[in-house]
Each structure stands twice: as C-alpha cells, then as structure tokens.
mmCIF file of the N, C-alpha and C atoms, coordinates in Angstrom:
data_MODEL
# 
_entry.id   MODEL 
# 
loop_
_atom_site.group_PDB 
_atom_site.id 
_atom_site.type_symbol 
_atom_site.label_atom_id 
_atom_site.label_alt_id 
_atom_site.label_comp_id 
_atom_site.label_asym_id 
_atom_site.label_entity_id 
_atom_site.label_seq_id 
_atom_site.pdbx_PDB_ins_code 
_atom_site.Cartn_x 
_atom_site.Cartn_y 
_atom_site.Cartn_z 
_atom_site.occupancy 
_atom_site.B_iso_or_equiv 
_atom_site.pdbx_formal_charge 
_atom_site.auth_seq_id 
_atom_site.auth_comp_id 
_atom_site.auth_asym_id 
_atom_site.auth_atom_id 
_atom_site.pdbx_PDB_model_num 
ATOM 1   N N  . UNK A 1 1  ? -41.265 -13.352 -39.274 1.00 0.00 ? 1  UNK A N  1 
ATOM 2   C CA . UNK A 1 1  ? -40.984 -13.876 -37.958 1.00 0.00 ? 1  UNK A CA 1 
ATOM 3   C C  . UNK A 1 1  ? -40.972 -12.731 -36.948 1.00 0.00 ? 1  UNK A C  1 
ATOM 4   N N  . UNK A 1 2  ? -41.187 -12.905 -35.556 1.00 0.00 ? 2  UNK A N  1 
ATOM 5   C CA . UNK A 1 2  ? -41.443 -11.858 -34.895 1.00 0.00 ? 2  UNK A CA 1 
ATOM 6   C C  . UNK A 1 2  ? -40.719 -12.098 -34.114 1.00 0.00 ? 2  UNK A C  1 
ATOM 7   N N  . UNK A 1 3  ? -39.887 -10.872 -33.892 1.00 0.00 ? 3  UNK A N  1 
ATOM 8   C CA . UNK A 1 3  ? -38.769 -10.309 -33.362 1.00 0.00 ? 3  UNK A CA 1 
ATOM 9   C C  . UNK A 1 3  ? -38.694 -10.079 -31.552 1.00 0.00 ? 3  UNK A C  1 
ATOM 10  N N  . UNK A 1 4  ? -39.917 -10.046 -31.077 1.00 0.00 ? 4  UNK A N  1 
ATOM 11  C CA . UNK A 1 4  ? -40.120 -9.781  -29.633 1.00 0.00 ? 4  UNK A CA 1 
ATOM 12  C C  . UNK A 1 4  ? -39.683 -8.420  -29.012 1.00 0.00 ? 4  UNK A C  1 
ATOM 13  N N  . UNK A 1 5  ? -39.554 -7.782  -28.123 1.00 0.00 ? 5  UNK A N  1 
ATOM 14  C CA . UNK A 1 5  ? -39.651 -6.942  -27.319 1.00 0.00 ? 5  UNK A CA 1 
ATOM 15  C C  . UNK A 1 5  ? -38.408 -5.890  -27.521 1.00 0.00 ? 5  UNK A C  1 
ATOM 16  N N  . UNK A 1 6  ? -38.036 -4.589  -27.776 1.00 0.00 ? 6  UNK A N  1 
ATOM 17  C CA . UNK A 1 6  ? -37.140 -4.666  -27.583 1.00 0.00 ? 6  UNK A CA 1 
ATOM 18  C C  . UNK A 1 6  ? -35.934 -3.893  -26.696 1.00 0.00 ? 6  UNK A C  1 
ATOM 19  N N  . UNK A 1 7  ? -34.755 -4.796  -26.743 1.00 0.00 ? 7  UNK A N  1 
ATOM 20  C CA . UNK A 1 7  ? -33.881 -4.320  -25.528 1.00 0.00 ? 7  UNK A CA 1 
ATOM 21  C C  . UNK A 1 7  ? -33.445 -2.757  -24.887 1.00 0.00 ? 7  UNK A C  1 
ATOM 22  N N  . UNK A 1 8  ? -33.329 -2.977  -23.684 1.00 0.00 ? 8  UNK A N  1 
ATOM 23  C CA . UNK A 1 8  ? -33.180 -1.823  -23.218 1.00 0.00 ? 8  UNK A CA 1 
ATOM 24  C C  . UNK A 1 8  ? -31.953 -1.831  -22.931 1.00 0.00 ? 8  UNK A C  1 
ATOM 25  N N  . UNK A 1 9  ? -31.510 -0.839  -23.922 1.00 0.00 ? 9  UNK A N  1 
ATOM 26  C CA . UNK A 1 9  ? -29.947 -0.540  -23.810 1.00 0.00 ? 9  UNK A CA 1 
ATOM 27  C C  . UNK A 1 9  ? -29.411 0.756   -23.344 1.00 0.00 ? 9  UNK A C  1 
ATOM 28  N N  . UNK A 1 10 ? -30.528 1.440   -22.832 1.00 0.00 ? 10 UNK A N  1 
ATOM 29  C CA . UNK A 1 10 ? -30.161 2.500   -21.922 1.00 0.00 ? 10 UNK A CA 1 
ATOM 30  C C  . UNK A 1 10 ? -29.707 1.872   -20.326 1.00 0.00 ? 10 UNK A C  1 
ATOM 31  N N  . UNK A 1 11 ? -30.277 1.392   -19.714 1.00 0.00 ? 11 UNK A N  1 
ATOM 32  C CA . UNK A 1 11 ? -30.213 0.798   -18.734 1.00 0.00 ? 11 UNK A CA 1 
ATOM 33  C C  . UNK A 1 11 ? -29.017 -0.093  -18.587 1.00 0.00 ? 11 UNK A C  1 
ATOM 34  N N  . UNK A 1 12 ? -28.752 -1.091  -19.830 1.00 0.00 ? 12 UNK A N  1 
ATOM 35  C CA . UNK A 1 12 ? -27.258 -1.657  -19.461 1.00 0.00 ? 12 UNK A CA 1 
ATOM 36  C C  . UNK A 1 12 ? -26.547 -0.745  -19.696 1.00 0.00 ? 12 UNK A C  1 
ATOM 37  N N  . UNK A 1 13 ? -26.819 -0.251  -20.879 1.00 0.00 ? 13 UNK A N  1 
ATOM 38  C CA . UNK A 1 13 ? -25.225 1.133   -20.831 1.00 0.00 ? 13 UNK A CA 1 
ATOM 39  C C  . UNK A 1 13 ? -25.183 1.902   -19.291 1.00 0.00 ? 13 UNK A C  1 
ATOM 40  N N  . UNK A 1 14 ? -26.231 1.993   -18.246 1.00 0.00 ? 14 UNK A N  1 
ATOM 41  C CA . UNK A 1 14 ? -25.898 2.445   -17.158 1.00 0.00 ? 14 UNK A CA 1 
ATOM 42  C C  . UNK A 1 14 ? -25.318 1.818   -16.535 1.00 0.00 ? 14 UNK A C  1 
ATOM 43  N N  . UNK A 1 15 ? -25.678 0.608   -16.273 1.00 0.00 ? 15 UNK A N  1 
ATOM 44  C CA . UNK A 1 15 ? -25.418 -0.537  -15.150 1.00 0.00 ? 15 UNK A CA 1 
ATOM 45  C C  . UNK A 1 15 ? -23.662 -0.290  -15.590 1.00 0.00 ? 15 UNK A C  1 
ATOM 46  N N  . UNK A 1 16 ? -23.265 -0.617  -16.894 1.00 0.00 ? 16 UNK A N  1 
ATOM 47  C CA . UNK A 1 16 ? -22.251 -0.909  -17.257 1.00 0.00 ? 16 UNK A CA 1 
ATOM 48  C C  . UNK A 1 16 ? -21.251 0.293   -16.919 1.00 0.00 ? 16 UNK A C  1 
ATOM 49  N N  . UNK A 1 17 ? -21.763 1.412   -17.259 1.00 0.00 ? 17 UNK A N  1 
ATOM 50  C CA . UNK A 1 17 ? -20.984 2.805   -16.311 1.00 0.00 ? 17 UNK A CA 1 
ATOM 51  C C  . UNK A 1 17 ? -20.458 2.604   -15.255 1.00 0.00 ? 17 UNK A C  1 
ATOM 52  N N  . UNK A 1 18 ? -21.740 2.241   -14.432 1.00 0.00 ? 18 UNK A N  1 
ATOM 53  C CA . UNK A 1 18 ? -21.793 1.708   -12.779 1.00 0.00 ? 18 UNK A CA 1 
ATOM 54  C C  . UNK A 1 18 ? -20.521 0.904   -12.482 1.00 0.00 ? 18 UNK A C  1 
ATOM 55  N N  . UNK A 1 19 ? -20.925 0.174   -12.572 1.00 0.00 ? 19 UNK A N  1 
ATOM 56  C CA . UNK A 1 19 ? -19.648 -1.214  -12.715 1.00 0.00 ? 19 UNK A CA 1 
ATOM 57  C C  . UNK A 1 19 ? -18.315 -0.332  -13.156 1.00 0.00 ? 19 UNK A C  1 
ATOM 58  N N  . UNK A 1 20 ? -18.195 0.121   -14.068 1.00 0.00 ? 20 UNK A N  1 
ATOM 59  C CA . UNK A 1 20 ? -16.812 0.325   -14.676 1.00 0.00 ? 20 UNK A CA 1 
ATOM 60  C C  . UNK A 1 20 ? -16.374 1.742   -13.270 1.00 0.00 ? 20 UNK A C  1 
ATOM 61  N N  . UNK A 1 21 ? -17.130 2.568   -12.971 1.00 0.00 ? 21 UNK A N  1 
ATOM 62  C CA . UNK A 1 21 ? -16.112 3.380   -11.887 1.00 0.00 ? 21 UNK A CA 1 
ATOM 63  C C  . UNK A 1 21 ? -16.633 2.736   -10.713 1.00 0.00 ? 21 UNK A C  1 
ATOM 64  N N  . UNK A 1 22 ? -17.252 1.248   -10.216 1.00 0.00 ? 22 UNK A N  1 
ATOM 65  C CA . UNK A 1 22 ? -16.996 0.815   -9.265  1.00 0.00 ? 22 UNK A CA 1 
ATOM 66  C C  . UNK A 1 22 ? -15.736 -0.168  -9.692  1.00 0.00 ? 22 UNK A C  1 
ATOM 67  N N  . UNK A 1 23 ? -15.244 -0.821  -10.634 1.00 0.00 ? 23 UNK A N  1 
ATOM 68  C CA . UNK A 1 23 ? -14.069 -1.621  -10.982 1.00 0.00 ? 23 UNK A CA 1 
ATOM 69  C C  . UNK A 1 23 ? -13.141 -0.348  -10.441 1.00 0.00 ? 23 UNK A C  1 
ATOM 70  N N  . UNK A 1 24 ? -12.482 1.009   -11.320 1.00 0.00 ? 24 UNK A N  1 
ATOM 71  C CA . UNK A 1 24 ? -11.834 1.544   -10.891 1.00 0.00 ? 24 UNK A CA 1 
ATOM 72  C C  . UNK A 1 24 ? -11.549 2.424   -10.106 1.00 0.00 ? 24 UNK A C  1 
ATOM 73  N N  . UNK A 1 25 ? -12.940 2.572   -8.767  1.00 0.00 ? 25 UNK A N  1 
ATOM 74  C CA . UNK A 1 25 ? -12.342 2.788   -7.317  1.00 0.00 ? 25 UNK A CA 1 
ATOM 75  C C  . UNK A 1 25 ? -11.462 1.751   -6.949  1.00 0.00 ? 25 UNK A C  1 
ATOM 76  N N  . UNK A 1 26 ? -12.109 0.588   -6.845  1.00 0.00 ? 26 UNK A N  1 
ATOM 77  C CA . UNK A 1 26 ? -11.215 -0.238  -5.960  1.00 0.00 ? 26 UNK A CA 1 
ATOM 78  C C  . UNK A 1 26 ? -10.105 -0.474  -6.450  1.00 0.00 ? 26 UNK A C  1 
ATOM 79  N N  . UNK A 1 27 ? -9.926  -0.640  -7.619  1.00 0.00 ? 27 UNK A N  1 
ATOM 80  C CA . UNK A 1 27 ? -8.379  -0.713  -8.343  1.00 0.00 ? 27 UNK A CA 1 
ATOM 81  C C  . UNK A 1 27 ? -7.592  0.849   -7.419  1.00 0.00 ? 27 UNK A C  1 
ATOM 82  N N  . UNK A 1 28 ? -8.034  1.816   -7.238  1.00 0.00 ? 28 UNK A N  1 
ATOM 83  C CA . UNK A 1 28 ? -7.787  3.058   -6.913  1.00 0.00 ? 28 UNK A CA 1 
ATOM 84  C C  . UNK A 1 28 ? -7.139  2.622   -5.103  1.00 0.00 ? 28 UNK A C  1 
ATOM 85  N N  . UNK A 1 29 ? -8.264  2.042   -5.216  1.00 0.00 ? 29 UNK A N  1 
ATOM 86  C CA . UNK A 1 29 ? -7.963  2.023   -3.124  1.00 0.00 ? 29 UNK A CA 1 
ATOM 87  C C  . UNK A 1 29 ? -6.731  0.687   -2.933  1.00 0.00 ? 29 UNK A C  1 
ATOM 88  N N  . UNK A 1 30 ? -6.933  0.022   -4.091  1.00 0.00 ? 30 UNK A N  1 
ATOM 89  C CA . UNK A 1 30 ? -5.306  -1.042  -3.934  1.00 0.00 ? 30 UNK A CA 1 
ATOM 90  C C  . UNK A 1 30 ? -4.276  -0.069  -3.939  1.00 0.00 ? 30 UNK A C  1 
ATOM 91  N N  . UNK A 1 31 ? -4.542  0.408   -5.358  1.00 0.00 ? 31 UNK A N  1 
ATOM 92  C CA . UNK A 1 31 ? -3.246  1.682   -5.176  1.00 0.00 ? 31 UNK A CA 1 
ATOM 93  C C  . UNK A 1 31 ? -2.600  2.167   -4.397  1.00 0.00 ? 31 UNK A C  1 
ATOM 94  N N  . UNK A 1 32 ? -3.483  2.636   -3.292  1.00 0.00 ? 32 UNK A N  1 
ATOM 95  C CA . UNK A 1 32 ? -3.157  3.674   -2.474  1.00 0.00 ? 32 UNK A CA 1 
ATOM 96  C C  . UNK A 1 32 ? -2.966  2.634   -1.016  1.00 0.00 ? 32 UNK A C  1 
ATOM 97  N N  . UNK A 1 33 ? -3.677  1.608   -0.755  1.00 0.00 ? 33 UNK A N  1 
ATOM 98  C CA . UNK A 1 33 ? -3.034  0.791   0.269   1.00 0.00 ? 33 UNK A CA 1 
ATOM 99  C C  . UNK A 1 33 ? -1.419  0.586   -0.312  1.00 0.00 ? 33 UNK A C  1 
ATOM 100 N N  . UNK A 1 34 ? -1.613  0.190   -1.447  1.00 0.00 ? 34 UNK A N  1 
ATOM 101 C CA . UNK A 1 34 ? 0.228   -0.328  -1.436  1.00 0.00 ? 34 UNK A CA 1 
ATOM 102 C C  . UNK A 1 34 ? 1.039   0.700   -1.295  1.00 0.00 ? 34 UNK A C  1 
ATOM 103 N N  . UNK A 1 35 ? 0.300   2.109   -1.579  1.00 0.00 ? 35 UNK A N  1 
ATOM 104 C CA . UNK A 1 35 ? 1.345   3.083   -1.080  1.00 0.00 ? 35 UNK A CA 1 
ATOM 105 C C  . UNK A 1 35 ? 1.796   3.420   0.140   1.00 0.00 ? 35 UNK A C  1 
ATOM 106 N N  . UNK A 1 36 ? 0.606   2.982   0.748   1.00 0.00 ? 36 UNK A N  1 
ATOM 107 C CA . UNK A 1 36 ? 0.569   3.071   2.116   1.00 0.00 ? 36 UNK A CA 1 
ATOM 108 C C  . UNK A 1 36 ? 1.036   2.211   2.909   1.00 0.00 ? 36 UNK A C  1 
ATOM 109 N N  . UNK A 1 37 ? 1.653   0.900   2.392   1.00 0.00 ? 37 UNK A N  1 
ATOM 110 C CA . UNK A 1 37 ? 2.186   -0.090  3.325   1.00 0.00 ? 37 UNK A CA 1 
ATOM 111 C C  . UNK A 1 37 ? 3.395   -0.342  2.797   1.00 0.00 ? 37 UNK A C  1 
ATOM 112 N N  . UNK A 1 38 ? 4.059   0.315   1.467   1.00 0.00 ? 38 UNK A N  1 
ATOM 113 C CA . UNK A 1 38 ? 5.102   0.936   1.013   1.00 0.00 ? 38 UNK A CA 1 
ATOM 114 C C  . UNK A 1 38 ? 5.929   1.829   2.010   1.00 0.00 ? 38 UNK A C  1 
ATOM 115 N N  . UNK A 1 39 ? 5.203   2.720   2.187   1.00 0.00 ? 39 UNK A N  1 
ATOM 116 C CA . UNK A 1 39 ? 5.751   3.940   3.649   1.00 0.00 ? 39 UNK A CA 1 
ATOM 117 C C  . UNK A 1 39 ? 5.971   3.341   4.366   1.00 0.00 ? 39 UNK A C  1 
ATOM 118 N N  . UNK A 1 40 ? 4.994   2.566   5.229   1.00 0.00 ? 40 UNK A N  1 
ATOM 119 C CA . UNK A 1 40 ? 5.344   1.673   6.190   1.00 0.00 ? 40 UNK A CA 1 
ATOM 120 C C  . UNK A 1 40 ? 6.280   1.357   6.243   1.00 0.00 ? 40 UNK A C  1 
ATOM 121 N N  . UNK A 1 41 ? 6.322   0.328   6.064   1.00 0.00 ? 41 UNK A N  1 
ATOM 122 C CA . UNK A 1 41 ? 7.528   -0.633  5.488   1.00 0.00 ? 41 UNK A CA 1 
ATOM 123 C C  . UNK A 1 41 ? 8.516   0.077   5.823   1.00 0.00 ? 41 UNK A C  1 
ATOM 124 N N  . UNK A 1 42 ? 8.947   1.189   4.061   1.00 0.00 ? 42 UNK A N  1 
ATOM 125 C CA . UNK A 1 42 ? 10.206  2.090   4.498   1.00 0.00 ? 42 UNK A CA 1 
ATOM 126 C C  . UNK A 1 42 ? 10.385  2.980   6.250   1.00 0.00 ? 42 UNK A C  1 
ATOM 127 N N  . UNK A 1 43 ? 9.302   3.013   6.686   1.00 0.00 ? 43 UNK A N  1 
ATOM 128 C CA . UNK A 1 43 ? 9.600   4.261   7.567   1.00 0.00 ? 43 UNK A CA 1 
ATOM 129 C C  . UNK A 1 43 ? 10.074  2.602   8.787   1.00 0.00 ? 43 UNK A C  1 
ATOM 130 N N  . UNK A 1 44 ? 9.267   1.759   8.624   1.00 0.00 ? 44 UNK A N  1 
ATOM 131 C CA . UNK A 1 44 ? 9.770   0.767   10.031  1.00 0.00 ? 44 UNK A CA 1 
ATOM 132 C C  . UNK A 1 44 ? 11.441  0.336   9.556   1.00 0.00 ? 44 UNK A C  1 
ATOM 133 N N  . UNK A 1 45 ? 11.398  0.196   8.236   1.00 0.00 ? 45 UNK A N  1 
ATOM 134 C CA . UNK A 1 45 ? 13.116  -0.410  7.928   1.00 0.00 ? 45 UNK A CA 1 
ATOM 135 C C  . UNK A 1 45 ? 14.065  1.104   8.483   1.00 0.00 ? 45 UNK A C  1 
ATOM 136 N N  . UNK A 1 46 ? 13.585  2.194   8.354   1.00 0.00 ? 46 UNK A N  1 
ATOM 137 C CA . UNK A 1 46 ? 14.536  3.568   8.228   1.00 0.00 ? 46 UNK A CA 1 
ATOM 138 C C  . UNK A 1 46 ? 14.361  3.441   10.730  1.00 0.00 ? 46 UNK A C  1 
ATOM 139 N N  . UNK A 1 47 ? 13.898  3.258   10.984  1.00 0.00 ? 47 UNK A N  1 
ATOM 140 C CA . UNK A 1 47 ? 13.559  3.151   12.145  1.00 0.00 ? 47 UNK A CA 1 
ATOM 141 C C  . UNK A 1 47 ? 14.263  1.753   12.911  1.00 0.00 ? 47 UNK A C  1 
ATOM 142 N N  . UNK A 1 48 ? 14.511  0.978   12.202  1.00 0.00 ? 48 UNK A N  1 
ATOM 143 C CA . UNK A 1 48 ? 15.293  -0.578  12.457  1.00 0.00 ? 48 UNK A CA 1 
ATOM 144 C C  . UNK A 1 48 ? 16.406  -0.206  12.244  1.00 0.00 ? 48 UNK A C  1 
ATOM 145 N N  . UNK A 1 49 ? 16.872  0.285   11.130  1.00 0.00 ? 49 UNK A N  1 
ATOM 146 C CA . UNK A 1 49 ? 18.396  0.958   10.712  1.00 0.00 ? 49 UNK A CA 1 
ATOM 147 C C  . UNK A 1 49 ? 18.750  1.782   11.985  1.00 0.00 ? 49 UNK A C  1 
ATOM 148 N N  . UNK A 1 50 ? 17.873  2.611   12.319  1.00 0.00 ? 50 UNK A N  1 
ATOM 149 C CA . UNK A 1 50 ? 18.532  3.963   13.470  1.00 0.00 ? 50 UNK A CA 1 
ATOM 150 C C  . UNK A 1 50 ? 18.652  3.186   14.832  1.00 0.00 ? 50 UNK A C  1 
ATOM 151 N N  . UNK A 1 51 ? 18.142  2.142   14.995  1.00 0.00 ? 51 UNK A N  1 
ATOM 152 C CA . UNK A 1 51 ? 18.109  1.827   16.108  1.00 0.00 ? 51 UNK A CA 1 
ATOM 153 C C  . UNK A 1 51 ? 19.554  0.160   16.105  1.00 0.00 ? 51 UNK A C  1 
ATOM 154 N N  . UNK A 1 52 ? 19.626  -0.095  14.950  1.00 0.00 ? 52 UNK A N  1 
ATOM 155 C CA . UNK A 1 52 ? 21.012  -0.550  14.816  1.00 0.00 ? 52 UNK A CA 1 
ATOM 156 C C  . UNK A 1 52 ? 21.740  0.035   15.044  1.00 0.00 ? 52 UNK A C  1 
ATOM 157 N N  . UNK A 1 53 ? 21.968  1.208   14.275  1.00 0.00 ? 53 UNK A N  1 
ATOM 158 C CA . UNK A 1 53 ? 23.612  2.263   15.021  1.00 0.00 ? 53 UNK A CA 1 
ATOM 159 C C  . UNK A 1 53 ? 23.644  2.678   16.105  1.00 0.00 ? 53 UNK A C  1 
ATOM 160 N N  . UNK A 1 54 ? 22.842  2.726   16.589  1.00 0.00 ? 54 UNK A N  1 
ATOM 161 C CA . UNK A 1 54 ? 22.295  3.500   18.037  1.00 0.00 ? 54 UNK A CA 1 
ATOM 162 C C  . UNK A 1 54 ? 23.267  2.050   19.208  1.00 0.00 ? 54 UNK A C  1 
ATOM 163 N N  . UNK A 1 55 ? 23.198  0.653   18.262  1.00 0.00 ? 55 UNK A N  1 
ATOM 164 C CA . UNK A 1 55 ? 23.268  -0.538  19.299  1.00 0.00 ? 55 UNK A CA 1 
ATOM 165 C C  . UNK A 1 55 ? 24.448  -0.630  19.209  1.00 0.00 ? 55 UNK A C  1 
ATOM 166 N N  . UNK A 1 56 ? 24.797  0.170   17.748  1.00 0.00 ? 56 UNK A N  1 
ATOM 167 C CA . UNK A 1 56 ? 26.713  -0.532  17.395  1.00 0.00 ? 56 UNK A CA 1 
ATOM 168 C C  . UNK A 1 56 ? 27.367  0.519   18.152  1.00 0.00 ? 56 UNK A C  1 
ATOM 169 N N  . UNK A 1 57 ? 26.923  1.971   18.207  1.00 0.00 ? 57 UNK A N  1 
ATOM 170 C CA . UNK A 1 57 ? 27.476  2.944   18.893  1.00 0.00 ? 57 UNK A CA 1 
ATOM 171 C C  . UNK A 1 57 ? 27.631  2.892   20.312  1.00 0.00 ? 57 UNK A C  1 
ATOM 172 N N  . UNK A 1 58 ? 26.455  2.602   21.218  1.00 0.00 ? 58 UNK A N  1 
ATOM 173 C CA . UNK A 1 58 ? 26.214  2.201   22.289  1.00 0.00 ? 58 UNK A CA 1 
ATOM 174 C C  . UNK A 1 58 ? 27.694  1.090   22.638  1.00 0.00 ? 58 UNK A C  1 
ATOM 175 N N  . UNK A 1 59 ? 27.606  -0.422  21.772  1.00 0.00 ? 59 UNK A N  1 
ATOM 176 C CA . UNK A 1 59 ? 28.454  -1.313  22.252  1.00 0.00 ? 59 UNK A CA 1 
ATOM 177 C C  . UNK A 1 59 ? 29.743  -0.990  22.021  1.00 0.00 ? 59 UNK A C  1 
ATOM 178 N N  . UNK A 1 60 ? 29.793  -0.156  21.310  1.00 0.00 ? 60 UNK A N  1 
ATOM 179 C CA . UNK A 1 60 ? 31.803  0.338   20.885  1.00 0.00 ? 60 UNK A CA 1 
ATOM 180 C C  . UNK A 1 60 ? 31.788  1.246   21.687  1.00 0.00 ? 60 UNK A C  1 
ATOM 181 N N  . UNK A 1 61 ? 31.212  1.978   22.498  1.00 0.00 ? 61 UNK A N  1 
ATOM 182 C CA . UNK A 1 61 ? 31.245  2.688   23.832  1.00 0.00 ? 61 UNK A CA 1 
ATOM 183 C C  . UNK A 1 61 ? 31.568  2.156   24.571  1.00 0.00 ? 61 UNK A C  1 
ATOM 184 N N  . UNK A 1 62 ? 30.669  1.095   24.760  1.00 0.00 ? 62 UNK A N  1 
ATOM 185 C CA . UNK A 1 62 ? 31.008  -0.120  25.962  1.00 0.00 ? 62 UNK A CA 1 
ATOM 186 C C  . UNK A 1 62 ? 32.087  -0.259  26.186  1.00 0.00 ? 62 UNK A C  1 
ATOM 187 N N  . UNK A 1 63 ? 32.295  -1.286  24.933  1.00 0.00 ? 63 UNK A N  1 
ATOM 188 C CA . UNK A 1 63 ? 33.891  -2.295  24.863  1.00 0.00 ? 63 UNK A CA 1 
ATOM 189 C C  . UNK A 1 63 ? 35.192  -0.885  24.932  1.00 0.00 ? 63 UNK A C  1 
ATOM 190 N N  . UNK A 1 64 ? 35.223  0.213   24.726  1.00 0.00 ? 64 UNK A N  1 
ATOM 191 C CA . UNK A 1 64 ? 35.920  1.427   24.716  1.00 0.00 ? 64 UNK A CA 1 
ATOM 192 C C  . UNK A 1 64 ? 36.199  1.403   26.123  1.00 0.00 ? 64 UNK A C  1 
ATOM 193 N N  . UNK A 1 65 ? 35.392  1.355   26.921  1.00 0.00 ? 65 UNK A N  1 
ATOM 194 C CA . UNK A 1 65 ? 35.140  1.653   28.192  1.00 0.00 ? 65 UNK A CA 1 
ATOM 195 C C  . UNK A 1 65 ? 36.370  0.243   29.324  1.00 0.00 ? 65 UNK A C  1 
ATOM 196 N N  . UNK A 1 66 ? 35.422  -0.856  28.486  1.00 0.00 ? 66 UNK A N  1 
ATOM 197 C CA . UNK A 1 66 ? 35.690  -2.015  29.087  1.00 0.00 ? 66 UNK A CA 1 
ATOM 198 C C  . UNK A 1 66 ? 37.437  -1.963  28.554  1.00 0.00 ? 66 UNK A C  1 
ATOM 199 N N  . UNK A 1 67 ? 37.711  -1.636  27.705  1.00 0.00 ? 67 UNK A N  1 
ATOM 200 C CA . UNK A 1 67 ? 39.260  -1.776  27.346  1.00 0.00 ? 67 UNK A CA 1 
ATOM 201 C C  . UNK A 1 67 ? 40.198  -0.913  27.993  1.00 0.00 ? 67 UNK A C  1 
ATOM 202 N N  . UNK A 1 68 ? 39.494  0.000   28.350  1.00 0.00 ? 68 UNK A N  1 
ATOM 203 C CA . UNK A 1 68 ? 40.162  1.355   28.633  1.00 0.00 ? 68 UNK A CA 1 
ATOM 204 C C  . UNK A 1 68 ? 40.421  0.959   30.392  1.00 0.00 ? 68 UNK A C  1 
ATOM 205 N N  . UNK A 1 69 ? 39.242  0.565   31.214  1.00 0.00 ? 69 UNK A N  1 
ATOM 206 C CA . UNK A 1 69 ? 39.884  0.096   32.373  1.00 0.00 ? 69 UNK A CA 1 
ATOM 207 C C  . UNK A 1 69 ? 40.868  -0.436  33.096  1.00 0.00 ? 69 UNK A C  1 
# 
C-alpha cells in the first residue's frame, strides 16, 4: 500500500516554536499590566488615604476653632 508524501515536520516544529513564544509574550504582557494596575490602584488608594487625613485634620481644626470662639 502506498504511503504518500512525506510530512514536513521541520516546518511544524517551527510554526509550533512560533506559537509557543508568541503564547508566552502575551501571557508576559498580562503579567506586567496587572502589575501595573496593581501600582495603580495602590498608589490612587495611598493618595485617597492622604487626602482623608488631610480632611479629618483640616475639620478638627475647624470645629477647634468653631469651639474655641
């Protein structure tokens, strides 16, 4: 029986290279977005925090003020 042509397995073993460090760039660039919107995040919460005490300090000034009159 005749077997036909045969496969080229140089070429998928490339393709398949290909593919595999294009799979793990982008796995790579998720990475590094979530690190990056990780920071975020922390640096806007660390920036929301400072600007809370800033409001509680400010208003116990106030009312200090307002009592003290």
């Amino acid at each position: 029986m005749a077997k036909g042509p045969e496969k080229n397995t140089k070429n998928k073993a490339l393709h398949t290279k290909l593919l595999n460090r294009k799979k793990a760039k982008i796995q790579e660039e998720k990475k590094e977005k979530a690190l990056r919107m990780k920071a975020l995040v922390a640096k806007m919460n660390e920036m929301n925090q400072q600007k809370n005490m800033t409001n509680l300090t400010q208003n116990n000034f106030m009312s200090f003020i307002f009592l003290s009159s």
